[in-house]
Steps between C-alpha positions, in 0.01 A plus 500: 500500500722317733613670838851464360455726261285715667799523762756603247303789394457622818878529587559800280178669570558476848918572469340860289252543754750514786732722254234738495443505870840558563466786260223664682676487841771679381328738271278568802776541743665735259172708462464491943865650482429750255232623669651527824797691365236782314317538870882582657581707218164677526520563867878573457384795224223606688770563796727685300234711325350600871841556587573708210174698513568597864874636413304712177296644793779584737686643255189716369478568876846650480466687177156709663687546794768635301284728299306603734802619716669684210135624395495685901827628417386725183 
């Protein structure tokens, strides 16, 4: 087969080839994004949940207190 030939077959492959790279880059890109937005949404819900958690136990604080006091009173 002359090189000619084998030349014009190669232009596509390699036009798909780079195609596909391109592809990956951004696909990968995307997926490095994605996964760096889930670990600050994870740490951002795991703030709010300690957060939350140690209002609950001031509040519970409050509530003994409060029951406590009106318990002494009786």
């Amino acid at each position: 087969m002359p090189t000619a030939v084998l030349c014009k077959q190669m232009v596509p492959l390699l036009r798909e080839l780079k195609d596909v790279r391109e592809k990956y880059e951004c696909l990968w890109g995307h997926l490095n994004l994605t996964r760096k937005m889930h670990k600050v949404l994870d740490k951002s819900k795991d703030e709010k949940l300690e957060e939350a958690a140690k209002e609950f136990a001031k509040e519970k604080a409050k509530l003994v207190e409060e029951l406590d006091s009106k318990q002494a009173q009786n």
